[in-house]
N, CA, C and O atoms as a DFTB+ gen file, in Angstrom:
660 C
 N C O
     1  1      31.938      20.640     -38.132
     2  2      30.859      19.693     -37.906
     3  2      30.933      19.106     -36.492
     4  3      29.852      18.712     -36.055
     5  1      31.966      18.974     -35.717
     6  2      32.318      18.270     -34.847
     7  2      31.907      18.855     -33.618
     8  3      31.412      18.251     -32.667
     9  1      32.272      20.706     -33.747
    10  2      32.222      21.272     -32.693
    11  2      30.708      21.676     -32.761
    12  3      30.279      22.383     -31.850
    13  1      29.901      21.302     -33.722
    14  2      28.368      21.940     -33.615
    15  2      28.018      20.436     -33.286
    16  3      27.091      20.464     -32.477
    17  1      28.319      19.339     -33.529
    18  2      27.517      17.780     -32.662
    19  2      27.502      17.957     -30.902
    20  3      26.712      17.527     -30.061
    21  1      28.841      18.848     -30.774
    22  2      29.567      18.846     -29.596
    23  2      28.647      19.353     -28.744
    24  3      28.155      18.922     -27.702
    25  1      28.463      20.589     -29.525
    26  2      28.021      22.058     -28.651
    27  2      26.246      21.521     -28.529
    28  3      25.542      21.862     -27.578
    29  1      25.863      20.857     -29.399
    30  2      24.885      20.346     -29.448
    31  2      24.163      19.245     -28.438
    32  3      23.024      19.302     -27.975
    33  1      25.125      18.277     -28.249
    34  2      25.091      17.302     -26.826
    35  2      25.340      17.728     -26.066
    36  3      25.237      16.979     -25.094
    37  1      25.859      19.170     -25.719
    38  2      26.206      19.702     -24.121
    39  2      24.747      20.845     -24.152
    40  3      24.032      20.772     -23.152
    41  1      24.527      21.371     -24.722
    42  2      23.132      21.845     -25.004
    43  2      21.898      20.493     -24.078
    44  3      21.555      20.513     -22.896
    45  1      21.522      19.510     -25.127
    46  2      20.729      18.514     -25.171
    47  2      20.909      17.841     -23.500
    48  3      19.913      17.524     -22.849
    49  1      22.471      17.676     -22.901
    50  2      22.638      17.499     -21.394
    51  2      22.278      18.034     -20.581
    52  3      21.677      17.579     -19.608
    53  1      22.675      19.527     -20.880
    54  2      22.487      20.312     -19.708
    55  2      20.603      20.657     -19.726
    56  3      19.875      20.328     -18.789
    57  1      20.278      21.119     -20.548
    58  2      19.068      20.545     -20.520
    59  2      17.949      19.528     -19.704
    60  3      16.955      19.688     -18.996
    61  1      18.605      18.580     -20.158
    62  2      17.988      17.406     -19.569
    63  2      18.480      16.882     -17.678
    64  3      17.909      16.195     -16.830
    65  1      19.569      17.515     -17.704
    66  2      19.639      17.651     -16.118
    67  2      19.025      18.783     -15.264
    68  3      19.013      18.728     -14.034
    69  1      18.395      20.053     -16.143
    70  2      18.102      20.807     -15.453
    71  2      16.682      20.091     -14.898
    72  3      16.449      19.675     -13.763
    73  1      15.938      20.091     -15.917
    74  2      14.791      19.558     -16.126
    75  2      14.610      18.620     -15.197
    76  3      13.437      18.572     -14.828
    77  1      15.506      17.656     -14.539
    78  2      15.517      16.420     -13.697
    79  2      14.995      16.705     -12.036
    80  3      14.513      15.974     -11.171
    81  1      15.452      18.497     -12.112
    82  2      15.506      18.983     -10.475
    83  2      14.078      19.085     -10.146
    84  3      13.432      19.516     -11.101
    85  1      13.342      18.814      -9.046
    86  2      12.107      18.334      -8.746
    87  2      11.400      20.530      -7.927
    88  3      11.998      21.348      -7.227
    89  1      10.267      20.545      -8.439
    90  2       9.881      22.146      -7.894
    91  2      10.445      22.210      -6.437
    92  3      10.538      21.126      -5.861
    93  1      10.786      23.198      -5.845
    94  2      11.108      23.275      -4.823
    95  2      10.162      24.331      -3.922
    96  3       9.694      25.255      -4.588
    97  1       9.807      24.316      -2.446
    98  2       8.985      24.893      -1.613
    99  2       9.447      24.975      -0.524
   100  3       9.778      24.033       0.195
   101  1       9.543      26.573      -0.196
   102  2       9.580      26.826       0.853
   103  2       8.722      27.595       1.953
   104  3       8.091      28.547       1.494
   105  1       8.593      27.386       3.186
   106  2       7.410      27.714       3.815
   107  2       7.685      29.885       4.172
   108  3       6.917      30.670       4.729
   109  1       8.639      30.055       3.739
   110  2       8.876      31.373       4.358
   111  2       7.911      32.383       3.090
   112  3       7.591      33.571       3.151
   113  1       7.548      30.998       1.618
   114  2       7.212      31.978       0.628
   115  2       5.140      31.914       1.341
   116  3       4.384      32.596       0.649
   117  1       4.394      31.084       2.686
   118  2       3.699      30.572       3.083
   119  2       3.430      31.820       3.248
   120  3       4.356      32.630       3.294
   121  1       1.776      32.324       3.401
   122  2       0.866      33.440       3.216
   123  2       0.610      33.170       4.933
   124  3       1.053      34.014       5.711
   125  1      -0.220      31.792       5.538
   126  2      -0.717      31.657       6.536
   127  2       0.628      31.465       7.709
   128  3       0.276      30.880       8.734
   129  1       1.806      31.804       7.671
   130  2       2.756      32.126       8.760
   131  2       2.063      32.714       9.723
   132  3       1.811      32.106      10.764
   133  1       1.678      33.929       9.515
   134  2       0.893      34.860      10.524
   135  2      -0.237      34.608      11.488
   136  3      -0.614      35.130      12.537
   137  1      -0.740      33.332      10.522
   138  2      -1.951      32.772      11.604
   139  2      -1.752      31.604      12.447
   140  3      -2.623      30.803      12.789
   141  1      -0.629      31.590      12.721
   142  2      -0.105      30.088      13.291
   143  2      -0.558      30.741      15.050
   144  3      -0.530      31.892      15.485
   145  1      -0.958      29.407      15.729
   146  2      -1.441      29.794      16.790
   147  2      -1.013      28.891      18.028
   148  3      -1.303      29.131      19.200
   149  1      -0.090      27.541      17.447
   150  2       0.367      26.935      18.380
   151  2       1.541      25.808      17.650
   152  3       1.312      25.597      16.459
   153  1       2.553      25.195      18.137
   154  2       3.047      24.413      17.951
   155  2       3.113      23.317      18.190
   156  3       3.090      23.473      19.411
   157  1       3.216      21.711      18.010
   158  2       3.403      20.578      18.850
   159  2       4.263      19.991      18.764
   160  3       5.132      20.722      18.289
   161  1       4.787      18.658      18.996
   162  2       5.772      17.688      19.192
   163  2       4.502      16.418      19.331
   164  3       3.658      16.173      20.194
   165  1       4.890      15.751      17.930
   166  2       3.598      14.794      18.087
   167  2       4.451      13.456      17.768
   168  3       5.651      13.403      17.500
   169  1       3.467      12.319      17.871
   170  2       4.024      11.307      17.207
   171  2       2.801      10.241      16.907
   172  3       1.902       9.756      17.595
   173  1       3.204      10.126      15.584
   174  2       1.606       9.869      14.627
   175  2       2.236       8.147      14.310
   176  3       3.366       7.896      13.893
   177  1       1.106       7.076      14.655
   178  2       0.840       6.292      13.936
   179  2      -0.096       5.669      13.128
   180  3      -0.969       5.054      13.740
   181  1      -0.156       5.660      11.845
   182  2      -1.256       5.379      11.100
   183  2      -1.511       4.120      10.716
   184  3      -0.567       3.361      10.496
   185  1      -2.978       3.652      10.560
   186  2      -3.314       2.548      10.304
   187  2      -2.519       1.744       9.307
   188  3      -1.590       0.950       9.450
   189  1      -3.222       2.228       8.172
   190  2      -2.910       2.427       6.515
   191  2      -1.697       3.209       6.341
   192  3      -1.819       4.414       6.559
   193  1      -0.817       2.880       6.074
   194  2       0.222       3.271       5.126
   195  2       1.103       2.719       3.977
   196  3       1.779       1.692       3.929
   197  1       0.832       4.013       2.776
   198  2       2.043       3.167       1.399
   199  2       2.286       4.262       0.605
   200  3       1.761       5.369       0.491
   201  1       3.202       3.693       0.086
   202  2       3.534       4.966      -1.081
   203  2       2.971       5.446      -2.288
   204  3       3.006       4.765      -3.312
   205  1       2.633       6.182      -2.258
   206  2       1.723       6.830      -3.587
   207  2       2.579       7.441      -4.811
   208  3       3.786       7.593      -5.005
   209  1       1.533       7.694      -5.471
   210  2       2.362       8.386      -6.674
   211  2       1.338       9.508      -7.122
   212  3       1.460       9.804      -8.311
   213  1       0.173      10.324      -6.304
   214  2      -0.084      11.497      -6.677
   215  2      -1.203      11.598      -5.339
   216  3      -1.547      10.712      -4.556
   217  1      -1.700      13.351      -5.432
   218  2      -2.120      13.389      -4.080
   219  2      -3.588      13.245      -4.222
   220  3      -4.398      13.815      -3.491
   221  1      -3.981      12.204      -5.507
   222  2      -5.423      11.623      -4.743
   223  2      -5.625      10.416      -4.156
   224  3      -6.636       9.810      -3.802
   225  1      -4.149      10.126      -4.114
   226  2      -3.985       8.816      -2.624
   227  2      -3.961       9.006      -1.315
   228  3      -4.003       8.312      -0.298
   229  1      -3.857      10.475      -1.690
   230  2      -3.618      10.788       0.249
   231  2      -5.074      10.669       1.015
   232  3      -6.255      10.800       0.695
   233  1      -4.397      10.375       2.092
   234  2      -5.907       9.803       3.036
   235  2      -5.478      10.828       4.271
   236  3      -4.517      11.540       4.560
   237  1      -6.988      10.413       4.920
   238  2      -7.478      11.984       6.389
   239  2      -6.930      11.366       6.994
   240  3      -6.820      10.140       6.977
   241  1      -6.280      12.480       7.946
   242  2      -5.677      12.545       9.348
   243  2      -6.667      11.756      10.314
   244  3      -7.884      11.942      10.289
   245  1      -6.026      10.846      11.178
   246  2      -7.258       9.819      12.180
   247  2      -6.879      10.579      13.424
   248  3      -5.781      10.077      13.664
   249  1      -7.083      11.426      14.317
   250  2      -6.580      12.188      15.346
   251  2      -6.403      11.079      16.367
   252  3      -5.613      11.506      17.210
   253  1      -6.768       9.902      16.653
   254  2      -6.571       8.335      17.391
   255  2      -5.225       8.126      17.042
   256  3      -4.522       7.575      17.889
   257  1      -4.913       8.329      16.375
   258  2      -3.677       7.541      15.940
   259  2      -1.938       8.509      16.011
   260  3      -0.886       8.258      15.424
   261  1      -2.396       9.952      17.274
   262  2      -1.823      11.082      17.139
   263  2      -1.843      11.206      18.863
   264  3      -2.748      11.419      19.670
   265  1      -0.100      10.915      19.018
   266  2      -0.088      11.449      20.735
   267  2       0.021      12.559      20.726
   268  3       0.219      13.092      19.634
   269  1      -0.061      13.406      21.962
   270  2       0.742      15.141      21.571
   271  2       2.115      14.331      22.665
   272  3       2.009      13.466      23.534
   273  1       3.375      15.096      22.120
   274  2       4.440      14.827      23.254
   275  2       4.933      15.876      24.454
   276  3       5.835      15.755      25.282
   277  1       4.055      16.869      24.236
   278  2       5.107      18.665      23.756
   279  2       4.363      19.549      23.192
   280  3       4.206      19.543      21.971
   281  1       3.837      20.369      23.917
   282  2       3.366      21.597      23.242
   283  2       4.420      22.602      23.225
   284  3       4.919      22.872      24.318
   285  1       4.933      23.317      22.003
   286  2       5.897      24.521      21.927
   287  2       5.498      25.503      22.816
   288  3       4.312      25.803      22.674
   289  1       6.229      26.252      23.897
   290  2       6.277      27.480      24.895
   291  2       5.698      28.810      23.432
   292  3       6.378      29.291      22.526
   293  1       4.731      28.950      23.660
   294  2       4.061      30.372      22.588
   295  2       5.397      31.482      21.956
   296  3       5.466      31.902      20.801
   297  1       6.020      31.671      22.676
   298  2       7.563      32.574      23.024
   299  2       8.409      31.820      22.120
   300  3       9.126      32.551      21.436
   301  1       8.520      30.790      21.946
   302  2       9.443      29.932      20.464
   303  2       8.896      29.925      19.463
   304  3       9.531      29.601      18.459
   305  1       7.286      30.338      19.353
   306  2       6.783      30.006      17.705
   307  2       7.296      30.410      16.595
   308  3       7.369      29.766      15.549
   309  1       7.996      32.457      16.981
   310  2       8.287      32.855      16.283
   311  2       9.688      32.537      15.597
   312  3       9.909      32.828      14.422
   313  1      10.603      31.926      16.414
   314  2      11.678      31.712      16.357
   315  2      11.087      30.344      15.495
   316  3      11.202      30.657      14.311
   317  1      10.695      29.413      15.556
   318  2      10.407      27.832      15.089
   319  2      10.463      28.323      13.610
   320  3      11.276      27.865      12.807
   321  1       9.267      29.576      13.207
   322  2       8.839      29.668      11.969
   323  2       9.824      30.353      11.385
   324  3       9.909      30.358      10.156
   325  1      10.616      30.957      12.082
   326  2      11.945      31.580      10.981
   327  2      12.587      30.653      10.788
   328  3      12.940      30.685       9.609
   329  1      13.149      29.386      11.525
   330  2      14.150      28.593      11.323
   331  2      13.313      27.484       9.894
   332  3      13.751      27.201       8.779
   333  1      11.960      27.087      10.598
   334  2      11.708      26.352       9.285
   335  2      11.044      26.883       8.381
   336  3      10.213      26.270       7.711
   337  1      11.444      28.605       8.190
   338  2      10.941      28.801       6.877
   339  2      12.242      28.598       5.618
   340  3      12.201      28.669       4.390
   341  1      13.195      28.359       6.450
   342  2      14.171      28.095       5.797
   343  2      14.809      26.984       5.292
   344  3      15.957      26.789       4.893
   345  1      13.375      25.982       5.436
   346  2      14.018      24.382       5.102
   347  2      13.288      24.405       3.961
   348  3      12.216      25.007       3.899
   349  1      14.046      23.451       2.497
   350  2      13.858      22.998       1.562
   351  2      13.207      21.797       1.462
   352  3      13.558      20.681       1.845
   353  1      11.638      22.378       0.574
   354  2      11.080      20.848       0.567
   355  2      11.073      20.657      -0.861
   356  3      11.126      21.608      -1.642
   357  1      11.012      19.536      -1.199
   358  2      10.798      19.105      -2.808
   359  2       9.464      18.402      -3.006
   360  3       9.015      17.432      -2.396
   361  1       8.868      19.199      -4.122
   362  2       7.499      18.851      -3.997
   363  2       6.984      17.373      -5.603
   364  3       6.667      17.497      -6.786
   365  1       7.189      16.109      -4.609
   366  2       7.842      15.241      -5.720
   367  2       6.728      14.444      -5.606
   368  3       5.736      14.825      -4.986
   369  1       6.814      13.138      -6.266
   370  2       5.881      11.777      -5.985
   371  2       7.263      11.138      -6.485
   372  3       8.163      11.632      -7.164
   373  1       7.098       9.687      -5.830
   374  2       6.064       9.351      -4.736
   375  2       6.738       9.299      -3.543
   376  3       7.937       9.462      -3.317
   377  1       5.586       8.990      -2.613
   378  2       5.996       9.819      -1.208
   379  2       4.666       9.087      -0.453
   380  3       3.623       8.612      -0.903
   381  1       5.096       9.198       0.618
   382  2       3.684       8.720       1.927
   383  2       2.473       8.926       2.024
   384  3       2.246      10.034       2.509
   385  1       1.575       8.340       1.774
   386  2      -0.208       8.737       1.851
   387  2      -0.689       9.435       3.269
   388  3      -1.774       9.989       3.450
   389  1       0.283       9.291       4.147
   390  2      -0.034       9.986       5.761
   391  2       1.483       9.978       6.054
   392  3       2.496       9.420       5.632
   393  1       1.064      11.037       7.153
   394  2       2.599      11.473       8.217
   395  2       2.741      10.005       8.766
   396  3       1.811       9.204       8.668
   397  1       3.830       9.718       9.290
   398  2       4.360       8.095      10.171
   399  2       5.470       9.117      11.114
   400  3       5.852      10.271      10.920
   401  1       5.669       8.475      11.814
   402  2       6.346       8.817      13.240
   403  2       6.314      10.048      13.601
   404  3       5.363      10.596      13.044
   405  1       7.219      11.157      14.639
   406  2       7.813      11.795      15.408
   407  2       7.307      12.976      14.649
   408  3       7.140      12.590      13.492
   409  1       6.899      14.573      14.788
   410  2       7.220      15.548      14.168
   411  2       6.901      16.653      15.002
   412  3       7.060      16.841      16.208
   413  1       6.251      17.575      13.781
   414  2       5.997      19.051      14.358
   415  2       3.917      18.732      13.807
   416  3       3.534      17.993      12.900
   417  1       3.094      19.528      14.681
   418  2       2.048      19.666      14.415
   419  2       1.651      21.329      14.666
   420  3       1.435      21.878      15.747
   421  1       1.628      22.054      13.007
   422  2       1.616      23.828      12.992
   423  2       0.068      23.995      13.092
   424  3      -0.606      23.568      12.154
   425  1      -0.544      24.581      14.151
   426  2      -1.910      24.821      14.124
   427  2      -2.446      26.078      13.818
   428  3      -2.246      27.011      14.597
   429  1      -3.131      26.244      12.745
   430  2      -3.725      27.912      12.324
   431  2      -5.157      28.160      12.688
   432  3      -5.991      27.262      12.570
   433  1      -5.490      29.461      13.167
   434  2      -6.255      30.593      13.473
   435  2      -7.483      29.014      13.389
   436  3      -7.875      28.193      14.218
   437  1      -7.722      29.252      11.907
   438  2      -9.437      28.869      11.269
   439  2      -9.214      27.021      11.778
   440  3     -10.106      26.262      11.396
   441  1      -8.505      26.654      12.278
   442  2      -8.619      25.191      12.943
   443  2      -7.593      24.170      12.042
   444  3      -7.199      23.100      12.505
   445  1      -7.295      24.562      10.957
   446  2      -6.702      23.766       9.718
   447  2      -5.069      23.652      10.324
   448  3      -4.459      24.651      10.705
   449  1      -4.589      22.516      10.340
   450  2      -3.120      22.172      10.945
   451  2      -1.975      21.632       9.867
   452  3      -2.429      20.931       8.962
   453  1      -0.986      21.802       9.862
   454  2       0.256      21.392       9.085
   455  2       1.152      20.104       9.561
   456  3       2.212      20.257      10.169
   457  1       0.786      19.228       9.329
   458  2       2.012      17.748       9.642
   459  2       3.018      17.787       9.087
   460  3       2.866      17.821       7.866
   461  1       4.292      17.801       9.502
   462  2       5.401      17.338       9.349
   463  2       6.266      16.276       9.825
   464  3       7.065      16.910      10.513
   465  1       6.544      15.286       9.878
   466  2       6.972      14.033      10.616
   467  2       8.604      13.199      10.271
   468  3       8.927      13.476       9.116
   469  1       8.996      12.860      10.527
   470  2      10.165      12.097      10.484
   471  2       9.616      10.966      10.191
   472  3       9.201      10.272      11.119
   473  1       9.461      10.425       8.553
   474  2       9.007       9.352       8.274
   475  2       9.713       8.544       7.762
   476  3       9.702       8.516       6.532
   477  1      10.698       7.468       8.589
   478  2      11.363       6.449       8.185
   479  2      10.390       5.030       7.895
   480  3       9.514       4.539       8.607
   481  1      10.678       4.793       7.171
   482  2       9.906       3.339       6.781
   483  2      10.839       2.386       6.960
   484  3      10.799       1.585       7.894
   485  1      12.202       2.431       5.616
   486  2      12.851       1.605       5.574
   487  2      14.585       2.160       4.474
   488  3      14.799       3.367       4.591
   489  1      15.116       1.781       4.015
   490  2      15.972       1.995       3.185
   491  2      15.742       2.911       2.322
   492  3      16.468       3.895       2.178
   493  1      14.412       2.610       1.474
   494  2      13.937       3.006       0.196
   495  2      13.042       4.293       0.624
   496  3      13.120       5.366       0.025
   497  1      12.431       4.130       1.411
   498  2      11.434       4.951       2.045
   499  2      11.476       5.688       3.655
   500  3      11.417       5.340       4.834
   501  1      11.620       6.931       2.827
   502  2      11.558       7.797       4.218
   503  2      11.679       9.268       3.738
   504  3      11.434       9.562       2.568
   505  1      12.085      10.246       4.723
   506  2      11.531      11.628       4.481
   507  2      10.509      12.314       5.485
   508  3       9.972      11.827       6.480
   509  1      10.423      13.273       5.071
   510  2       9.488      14.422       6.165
   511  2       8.812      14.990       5.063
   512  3       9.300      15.531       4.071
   513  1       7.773      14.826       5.322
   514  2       6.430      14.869       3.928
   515  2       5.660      16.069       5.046
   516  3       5.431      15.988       6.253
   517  1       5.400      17.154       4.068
   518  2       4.427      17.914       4.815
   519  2       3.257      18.310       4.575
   520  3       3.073      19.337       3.922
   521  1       1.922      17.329       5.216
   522  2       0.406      17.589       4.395
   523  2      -0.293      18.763       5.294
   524  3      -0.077      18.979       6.486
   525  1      -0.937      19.272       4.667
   526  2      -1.702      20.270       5.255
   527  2      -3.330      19.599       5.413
   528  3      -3.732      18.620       4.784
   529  1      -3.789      20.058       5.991
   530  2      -5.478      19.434       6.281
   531  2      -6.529      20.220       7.632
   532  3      -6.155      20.593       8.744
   533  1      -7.684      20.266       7.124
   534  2      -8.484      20.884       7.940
   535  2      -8.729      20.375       9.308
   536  3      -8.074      19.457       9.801
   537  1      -9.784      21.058       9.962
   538  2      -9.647      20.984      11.305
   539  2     -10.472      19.965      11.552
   540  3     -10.537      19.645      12.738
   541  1     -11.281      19.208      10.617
   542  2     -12.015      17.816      10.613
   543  2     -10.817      16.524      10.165
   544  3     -11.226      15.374      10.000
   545  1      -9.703      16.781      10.040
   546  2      -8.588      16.010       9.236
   547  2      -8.623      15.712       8.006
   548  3      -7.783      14.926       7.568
   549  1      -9.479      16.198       7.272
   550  2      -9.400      16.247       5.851
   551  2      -8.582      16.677       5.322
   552  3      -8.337      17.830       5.675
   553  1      -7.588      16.043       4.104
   554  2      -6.736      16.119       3.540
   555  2      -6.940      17.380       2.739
   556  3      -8.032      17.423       2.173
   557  1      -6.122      18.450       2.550
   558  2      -5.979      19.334       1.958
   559  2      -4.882      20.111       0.665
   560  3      -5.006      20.678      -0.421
   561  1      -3.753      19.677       1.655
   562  2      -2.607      19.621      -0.038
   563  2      -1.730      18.969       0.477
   564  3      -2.027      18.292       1.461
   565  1      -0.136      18.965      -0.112
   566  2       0.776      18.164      -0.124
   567  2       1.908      19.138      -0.282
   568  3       2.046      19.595      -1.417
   569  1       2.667      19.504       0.561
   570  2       3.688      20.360       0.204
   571  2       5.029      20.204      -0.312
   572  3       5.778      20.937      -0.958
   573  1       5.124      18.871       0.228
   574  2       6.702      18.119      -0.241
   575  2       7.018      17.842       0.853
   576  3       6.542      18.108       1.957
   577  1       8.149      17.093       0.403
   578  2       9.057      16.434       1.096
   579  2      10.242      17.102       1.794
   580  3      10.669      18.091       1.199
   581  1      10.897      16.755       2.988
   582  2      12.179      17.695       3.225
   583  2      13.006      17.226       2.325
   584  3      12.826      16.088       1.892
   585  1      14.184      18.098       1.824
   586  2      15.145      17.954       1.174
   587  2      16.274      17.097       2.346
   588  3      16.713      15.954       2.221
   589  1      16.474      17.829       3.186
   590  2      17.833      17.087       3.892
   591  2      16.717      16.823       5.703
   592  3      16.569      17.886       6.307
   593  1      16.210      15.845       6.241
   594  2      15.539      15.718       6.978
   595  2      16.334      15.969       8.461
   596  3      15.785      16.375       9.485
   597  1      17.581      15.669       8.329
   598  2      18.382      16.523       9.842
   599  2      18.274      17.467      10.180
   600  3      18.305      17.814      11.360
   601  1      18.078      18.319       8.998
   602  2      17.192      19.843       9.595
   603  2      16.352      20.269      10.189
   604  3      16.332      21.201      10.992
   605  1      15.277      19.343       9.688
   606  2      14.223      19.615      10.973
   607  2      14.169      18.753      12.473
   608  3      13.400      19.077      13.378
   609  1      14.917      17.855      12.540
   610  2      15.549      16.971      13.991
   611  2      15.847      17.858      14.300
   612  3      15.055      18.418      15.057
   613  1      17.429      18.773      13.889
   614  2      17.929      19.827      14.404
   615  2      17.037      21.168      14.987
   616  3      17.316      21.907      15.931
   617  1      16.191      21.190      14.326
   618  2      14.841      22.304      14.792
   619  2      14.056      21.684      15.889
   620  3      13.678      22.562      16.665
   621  1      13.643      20.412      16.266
   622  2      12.543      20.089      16.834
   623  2      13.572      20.251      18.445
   624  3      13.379      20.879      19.486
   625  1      14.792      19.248      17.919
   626  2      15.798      19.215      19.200
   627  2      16.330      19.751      19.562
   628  3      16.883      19.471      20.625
   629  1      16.622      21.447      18.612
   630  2      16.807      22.740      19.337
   631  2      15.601      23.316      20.323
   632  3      15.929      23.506      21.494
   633  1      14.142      23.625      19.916
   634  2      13.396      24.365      20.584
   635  2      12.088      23.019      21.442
   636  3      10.909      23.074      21.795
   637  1      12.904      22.223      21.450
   638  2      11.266      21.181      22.111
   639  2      12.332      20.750      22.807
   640  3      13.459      20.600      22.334
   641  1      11.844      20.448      24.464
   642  2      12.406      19.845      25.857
   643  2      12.492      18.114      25.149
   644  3      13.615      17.609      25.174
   645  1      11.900      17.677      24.841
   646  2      11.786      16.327      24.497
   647  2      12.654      15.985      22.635
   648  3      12.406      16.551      21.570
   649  1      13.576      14.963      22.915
   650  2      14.466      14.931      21.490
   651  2      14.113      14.254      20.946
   652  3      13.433      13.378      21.480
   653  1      14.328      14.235      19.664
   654  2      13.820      12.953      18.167
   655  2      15.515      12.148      18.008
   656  3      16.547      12.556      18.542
   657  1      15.420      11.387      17.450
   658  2      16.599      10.997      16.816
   659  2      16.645      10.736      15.324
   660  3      17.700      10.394      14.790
């Protein structure tokens, strides 16, 4: 009796921790790689910002509120997109209604661009949230969050003349 309660709560655990791990996304499994046509080094401040809890909070890109710092040399794109096809995002809530500070801006063929940003808020809040949106800034999807956000510092401050911290 003991060893079937047993076998039973390690069942019912393991379970319930698998279940806990949030979908995961990566951009290398991304169809539109091929149409990428430029890179940036931006740094976004937005009016409005808070944390949401699903993506019909997310609000349009204000291109006002978007320096460029850095355009990527054409000759690194390919290299950029192998390195961050290899970063782990977790595609969770809740999370940022817009990009906030420092990032990468991925621009494709048909005008539609990819934000990624170094978004520190505070203690509780922060991360590299990556929204996708058209070439009018209309919000389009939500890809997740970075898993470990030094990775992409380490990417921006490997191939961009200008560093993040």
């Amino acid at each position: 009796m003991n060893k079937k309660l047993v076998t039973l709560l390690l069942i019912l655990l393991s379970i319930s921790l698998i279940s806990c791990e949030p979908v995961k996304y990566f951009f290398k499994n991304n169809t539109r790689n091929d149409e990428i046509v430029s890179i940036e080094l931006i740094s976004y401040s937005p009016d409005n910002i808070a944390v949401v809890d699903s993506s019909d909070e997310m609000i349009d890109f204000v291109f006002g509120n978007m320096e460029i710092l850095e355009i990527m040399d054409a000759t690194k794109n390919e290299n950029f997109i192998s390195e961050f096809s290899n970063i782990e995002f977790f595609q969770r809530y809740p999370h940022l209604n817009t990009p906030n500070g420092m990032g990468v801006k991925i621009n494709y063929q048909n005008g539609d661009f990819l934000i990624v940003t170094d978004s520190f808020i505070d203690e509780d809040v922060y991360g590299g949230d990556a929204i996708l949106y058209n070439f009018d800034g209309i919000y389009l999807d939500y890809y997740g969050s970075i898993s470990w956000l030094q990775n992409l510092i380490d990417l921006i401050n490997g191939l961009f003349d200008k560093q993040i911290e």
